[in-house]
N, C-alpha and C positions, 0 to 999 in steps of 0.2 A: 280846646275844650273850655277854655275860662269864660272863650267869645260868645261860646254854644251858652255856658250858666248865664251869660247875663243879658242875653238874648231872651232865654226863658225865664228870667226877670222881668223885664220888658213885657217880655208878653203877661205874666199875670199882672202886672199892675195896670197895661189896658184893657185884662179881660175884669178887672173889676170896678174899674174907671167908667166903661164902655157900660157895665151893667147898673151903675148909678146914672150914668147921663140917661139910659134907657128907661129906667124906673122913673126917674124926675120929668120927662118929659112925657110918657106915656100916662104916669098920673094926671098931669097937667092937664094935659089933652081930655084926661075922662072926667076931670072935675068941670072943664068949659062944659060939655055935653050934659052933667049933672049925673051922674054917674053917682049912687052912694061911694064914700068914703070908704067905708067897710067891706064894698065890696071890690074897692079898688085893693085894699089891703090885703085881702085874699086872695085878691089873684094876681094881679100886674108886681105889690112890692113880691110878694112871697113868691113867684116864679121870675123876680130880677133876680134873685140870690141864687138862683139855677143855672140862668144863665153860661157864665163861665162853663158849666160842664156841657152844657147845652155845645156849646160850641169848637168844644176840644172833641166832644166824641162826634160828632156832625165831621168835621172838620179830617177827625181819624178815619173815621169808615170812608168818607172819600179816595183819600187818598191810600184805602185798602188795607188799614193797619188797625184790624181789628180788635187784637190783644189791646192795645191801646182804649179803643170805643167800650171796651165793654169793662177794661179793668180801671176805666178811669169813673165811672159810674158806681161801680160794685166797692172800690175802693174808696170811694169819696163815702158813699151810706157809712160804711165802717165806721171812715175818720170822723165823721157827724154824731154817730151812736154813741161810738168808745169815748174819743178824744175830746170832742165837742161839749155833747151834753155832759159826760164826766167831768171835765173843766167846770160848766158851769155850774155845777151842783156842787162843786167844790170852792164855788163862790160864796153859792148861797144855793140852801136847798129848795129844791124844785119843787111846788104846791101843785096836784093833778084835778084840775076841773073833771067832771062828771062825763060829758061828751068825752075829753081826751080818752079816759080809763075804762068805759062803756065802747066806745065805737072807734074813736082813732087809731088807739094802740093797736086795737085788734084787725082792725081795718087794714092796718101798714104789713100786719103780719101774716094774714091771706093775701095780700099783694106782694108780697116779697116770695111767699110759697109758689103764687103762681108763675109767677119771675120766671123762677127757679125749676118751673117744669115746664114752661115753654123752651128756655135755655137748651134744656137736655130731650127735648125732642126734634130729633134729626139734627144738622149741624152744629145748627145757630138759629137766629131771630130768621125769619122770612117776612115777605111781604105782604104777606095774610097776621102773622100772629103780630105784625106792629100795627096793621088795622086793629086789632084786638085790645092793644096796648093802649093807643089813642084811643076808643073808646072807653076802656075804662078811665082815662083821665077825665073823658069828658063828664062820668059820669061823679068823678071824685068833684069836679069843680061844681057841677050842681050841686053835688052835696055842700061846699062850703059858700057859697050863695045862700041858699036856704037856709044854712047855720049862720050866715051872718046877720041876713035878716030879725033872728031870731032877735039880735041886738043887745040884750041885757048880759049875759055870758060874755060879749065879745069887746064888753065897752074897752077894754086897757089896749086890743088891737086897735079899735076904730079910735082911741085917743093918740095911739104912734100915729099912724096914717094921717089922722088929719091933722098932726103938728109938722109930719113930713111935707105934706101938701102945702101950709099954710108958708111956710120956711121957703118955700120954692113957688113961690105964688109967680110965674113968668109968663110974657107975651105967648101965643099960640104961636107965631113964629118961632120965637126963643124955643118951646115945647119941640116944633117939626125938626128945627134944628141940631135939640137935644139927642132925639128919637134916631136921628140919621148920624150922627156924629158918635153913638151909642152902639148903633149897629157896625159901623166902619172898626171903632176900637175892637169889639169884640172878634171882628173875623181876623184881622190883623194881628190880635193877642191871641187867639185860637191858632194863626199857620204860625208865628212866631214859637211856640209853645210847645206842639206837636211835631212839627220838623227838626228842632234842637233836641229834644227829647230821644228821638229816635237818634242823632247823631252822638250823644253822650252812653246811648244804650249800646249802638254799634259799636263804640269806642273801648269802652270799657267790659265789649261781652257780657255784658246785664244785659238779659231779657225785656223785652220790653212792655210784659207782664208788670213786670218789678217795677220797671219805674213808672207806670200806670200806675199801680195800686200804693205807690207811696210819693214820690213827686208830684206826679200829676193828681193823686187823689187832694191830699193836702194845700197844694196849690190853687186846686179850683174852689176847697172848700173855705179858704178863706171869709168871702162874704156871710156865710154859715156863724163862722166862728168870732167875727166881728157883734154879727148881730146879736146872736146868742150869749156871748159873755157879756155885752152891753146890757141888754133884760136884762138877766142874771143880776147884776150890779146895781140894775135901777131897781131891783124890786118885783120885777115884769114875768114872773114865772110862767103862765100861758105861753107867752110868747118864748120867751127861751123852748120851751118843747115843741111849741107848736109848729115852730120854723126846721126843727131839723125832724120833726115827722112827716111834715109838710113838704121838706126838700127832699125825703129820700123819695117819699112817691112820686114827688114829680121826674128825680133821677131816672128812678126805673121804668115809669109808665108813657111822658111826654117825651126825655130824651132820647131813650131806646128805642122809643118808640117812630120818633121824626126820625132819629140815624139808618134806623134799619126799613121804614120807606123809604127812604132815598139811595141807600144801597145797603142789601143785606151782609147783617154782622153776622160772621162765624163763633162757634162759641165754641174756647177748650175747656174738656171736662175737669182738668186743674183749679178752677174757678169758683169748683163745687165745694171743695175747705174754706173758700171765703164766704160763701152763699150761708154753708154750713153757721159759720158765726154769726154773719149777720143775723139769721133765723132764731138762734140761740140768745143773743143779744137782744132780738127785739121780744123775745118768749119770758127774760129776764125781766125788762123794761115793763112788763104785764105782769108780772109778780109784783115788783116793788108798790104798786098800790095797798095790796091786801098782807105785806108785812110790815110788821110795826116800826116804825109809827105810819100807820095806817093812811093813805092817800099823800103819802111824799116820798120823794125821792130823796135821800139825806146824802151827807157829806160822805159816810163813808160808802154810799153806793156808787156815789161820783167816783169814788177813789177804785170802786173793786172797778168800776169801767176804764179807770185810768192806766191802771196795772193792767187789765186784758190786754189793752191798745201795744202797750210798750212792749208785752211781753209777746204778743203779735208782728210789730216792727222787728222784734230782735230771731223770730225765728224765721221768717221773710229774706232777713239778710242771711244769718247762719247758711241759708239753703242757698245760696249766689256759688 
């Protein structure tokens, strides 16, 4: 069992390794091309930080272990909302741009609804409702194209981005390099990850729900929580929210979406007290604009999300 924990060690610090060399090289690539900045930022960094789950649930559903594919997505949004963003508003409070509290927030929260009624119609995901899934991503990502364009709004993104880009200024080789050395960590940090997981679940008769929705959630969402307490720190409030509204849709819509084309994910109705919260949580996250102090998220709503999480973790185990 110790071999199995640091095996899945191993595997997240290549699934997060794997997903900067991917980011770094992929930007690279789109700056040669001339690709805006901004618009690199919104899609290539901000779907690197997915990755990791991109590739645990991809990786799950293959190998038919669908509890896994769906609680490691459902569980990761949680750990982003509660744990994440509460951390960082616990840093420093979180300032809500106009787009976010008009259209994002609410945005996240009719995609999480619909999630959640695809989920519960018939088994699970099929291979019609994740065409469904992918198009709406596609349509999310023309929306932040368009919002990036806009340009004025987005300068504190489009200044990470191009201090990331400028920081990693390398050969196009070096770039293909990155891109493929990127992808190898990550499938490798993915079977590492999810094969150990399932053997610590087996071992210990924990479901493998359970350790989805809290090893594997937490594990993948590292990258989230690096980035986000980093903003936070700098000052970067957009950005702290905007990565973890940004990553749960892509959770739900991209990786659910590529897992269950490539072989459909079953869904157990168990799943629906997690959906339940997340819906709740992000219904929350759309209040705190219009209570006072009016367009922030302050320290102590960081804290009432920090308590949900914990108090969440602790009845999670209770029920083992």
């Amino acid at each position: 069992m110790v071999l199995s924990g640091i095996l899945i060690l191993i595997g997240f610090i290549l699934l997060i390794k794997g997903a900067d060399f991917l980011v770094d090289g992929s930007s690279n690539i789109a700056k040669r091309f001339h690709i805006p900045e901004i618009i690199i930022g919104l899609t290539i960094v901000s779907i690197g930080t997915s990755m990791p789950e991109l590739f645990v649930s991809v990786t799950s559903a293959l190998e038919r272990h669908s509890d896994m594919a769906m609680g490691n997505v459902i569980g990761s949004n949680i750990c982003n909302l509660l744990l994440i963003l509460g951390l960082s508003t616990i840093i420093k409070p979180v300032k809500f741009q106009r787009e976010t509290r008009l259209i994002e927030i609410p945005m996240c929260l009719i995609i999480t609804i619909i999630f959640m009624v695809l989920c519960n119609t018939g088994e699970g995901i099929t291979r019609i409702e994740a065409i469904i899934l992918i198009a709406l991503f596609a349509i999310f990502i023309i929306y932040t194209i368009f919002m990036g364009k806009k340009g004025e709004k987005f300068d504190s993104k489009g200044a990470e981005t191009k201090e990331l880009i400028e920081t990693n200024n390398i050969s196009i080789v070096k770039s293909i390099i990155y891109v493929i050395l990127g992808v190898i960590g990550l499938k490798i940090g993915g079977d590492l990850t999810v094969n150990n997981a399932v053997i610590i679940a087996q071992h210990f008769n924990i479901s493998e729900q359970i350790i989805s929705l809290t090893i594997l959630a937490i594990g993948t969402s590292l990258p989230e929580l690096v980035t986000s307490v980093t903003a936070a720190i700098k000052g970067n409030s957009d950005i702290a929210i905007g990565n973890i509204i940004g990553s749960n849709i892509f959770n739900m819509l991209l990786i659910i979406g590529v897992a269950s084309a490539i072989s459909p994910i079953s869904y157990s109705v168990s799943y629906n007290v997690e959906m339940i919260i997340l819906i709740l949580g992000t219904i929350l996250l759309s209040l705190f604009p219009i209570i006072p102090p009016k367009n922030e998220m302050n320290r102590s709503n960081g804290i009432i999300y920090l308590i949900s999480y914990i108090a969440y973790m602790c009845i999670l185990f209770n029920g083992i």
